[in-house]
N, C-alpha and C positions, 0 to 999 in steps of 0.2 A: 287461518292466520299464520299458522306453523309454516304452510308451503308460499304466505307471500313471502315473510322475511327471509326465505330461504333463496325464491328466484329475484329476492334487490341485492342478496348479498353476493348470487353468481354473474349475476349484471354488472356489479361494481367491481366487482375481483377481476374482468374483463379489459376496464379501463386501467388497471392496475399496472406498472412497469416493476415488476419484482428485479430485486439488486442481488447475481452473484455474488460471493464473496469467499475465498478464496485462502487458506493460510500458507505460506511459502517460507522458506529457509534457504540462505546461501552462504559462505563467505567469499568476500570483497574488500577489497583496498578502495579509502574515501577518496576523489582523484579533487572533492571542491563541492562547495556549494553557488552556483548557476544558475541565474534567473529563475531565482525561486524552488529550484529544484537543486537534490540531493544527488552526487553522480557517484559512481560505483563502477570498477573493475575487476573482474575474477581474476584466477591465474589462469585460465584459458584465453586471456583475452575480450573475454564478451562483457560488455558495458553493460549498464542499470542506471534506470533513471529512475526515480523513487520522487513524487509528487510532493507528499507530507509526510509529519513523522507525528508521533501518537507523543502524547504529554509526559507520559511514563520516560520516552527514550529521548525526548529533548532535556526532560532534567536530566538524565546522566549524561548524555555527550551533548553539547552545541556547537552541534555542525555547520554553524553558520560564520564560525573560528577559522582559521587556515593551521591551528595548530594541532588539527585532527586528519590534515592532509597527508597521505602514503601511511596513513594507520591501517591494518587488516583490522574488519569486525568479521564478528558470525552475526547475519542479520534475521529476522523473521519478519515476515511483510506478509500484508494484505494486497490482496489483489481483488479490484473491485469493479465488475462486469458487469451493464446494465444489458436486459434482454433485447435492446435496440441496436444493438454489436456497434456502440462506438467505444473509441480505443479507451481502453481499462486503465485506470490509477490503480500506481502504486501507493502504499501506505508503509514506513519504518511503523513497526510496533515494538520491537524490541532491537537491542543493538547490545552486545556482548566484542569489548574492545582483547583481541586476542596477540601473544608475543610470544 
């Protein structure tokens, strides 16, 4: 009985699509909130587009304001990879507003 439920449970872990997930840090200047998304530029130049933002870091900033635009944060984000390699979401999880 031990070795059926053992070979339904490597049957099913098979169909299984397990989720990357990823924790990340940057700081970036807010450039706007955009169709739904979060945009972001470092001081290198390089953009960030950030999907959603975790409930923790919408109660401190709302970003969906323009009065948070050309603010620098420190951000920490999720980055979230399904093993079917389509393109990953971002996630804000934290946002720390820096001066």
């Amino acid at each position: 009985m031990k070795s059926f439920f053992i070979s339904i449970y490597f049957v099913l872990s098979l169909f299984h699509t397990p989720i990357l997930q990823e924790t990340r840090k940057t700081t970036a200047t807010f450039d706007g909130y955009v169709n739904n998304q979060f945009k972001f530029t470092n001081s290198e130049g390089n953009s960030f587009t950030f999907h959603s933002i975790s409930d923790t870091a919408k109660n401190t900033f709302d970003l969906t304001q323009d009065k948070f635009k050309g603010v620098l944060f420190y951000i920490s984000f999720e980055m979230i990879q399904t093993q079917d390699k389509t393109s990953p979401k971002y996630t804000i999880v934290g946002l720390k507003k820096l001066e």
